[in-house]
N, C-alpha and C positions, 0 to 999 in steps of 0.2 A: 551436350550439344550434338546429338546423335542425330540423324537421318530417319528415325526409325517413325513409325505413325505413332501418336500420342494423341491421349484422350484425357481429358478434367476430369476429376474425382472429387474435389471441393474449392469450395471460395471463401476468403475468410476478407473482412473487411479493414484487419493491420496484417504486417508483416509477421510482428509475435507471432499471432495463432499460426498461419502458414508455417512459422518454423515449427513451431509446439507440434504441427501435425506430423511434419517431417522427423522430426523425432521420434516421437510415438512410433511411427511406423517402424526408425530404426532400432528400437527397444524389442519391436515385436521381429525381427530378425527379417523382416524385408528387403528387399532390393532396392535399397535406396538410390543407388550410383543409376536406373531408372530411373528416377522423381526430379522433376523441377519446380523449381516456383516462379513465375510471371506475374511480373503487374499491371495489371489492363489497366485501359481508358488512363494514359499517361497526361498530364498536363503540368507544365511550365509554370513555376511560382516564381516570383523574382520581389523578394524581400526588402525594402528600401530602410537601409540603415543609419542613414545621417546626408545630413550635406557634405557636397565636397568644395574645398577651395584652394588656393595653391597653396598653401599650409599643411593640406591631410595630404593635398598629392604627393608631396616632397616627402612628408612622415613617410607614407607607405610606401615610396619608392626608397629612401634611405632603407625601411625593413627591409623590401626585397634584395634588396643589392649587398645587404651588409655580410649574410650569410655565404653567398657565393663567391665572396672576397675574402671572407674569413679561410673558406675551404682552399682556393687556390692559393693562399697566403702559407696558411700552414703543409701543405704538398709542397710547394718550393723550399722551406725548412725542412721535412721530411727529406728528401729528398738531396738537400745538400746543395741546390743548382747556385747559388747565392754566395754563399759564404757559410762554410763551414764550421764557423765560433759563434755563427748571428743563429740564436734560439729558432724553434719553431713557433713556439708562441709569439715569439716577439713578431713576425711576417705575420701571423694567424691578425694578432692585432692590425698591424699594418694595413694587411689585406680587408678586416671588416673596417676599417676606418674610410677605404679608397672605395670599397661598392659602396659603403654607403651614401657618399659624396656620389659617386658615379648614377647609383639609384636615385636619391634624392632628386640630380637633374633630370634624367630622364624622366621621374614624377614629372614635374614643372611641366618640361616640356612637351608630353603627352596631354597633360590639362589644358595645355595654354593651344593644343593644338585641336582640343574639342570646340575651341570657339562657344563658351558658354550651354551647349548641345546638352549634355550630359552631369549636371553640377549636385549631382548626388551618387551616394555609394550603395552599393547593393548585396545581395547574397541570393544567388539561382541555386536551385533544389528542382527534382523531377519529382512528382506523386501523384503516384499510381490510386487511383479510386478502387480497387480491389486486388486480392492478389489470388491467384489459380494455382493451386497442386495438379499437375498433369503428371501422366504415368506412361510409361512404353504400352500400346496397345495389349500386349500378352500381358499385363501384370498388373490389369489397373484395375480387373474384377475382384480383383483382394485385396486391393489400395483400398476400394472402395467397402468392403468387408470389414478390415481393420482399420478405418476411419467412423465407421459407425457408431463404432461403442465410444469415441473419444469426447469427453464431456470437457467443454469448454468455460474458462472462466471468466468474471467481471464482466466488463462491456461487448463481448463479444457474442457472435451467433454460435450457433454449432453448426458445421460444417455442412455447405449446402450441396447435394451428389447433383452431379452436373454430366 
């Protein structure tokens, strides 16, 4: 994340080859801490995974909760602040038993607070339509030298000098 002017040297169309290239380069003993990789032309995917109803919300909200109950359950045991005969494990249980109840409502109640709005579940992901090897302006004439010879495999191009 330097300041410094930077120019493209290739574009490959997955993330692999970008790295494969980035590699190569540091095989061949270049200046890599120069090189980045950027992924152009980004767009938004939002994966619809199931229906939700106050059933899934509660589920996922007991997951979320149960963890962070476990942890602050067993810190209080660790710790000693309680009772010093009462196990850690034993609060660790405690503690996922109470987020999870605690989660679960707060499930509910965030559903119940969509107002029908929202009654599916989803998974967002960013993807980049290409990805750019850029190089510090002093070092990209060689970037681009030792990316030449690099023979690319499977579905991919070979690296396009840019």
């Amino acid at each position: 994340m330097t300041e410094q002017p930077r120019r493209s040297v290739a574009t490959y169309e997955t993330y692999q080859e970008a790295e494969r290239a980035v590699d190569h380069l540091a095989d061949q003993g270049f200046p890599v801490q120069r090189v980045a990789i950027i992924g152009r032309d980004v767009r938004l995917v939002e994966q619809v995974i199931g229906r939700m109803n106050y059933g899934k919300a509660a589920l996922n909200g007991a997951a979320s909760g149960a963890l962070p109950g476990a942890l602050v359950g067993w810190l209080f045991g660790l710790l000693d602040w309680v009772n010093p005969l009462v196990s850690s494990l034993l609060l660790a249980l405690y503690g996922l038993i109470f987020g999870a109840i605690v989660g679960a409502l707060f499930g509910l109640l965030l559903h119940a607070m969509q107002g029908g709005r929202r009654d599916f579940a989803s998974v967002r992901a960013m993807e980049p339509s290409r990805y750019e090897v850029v190089a510090d302006e002093e070092v990209a004439d060689e970037a681009v030298r030792l990316l030449g010879g690099l023979q690319t495999t499977g579905a991919g191009e070979r690296p396009t000098p840019t």
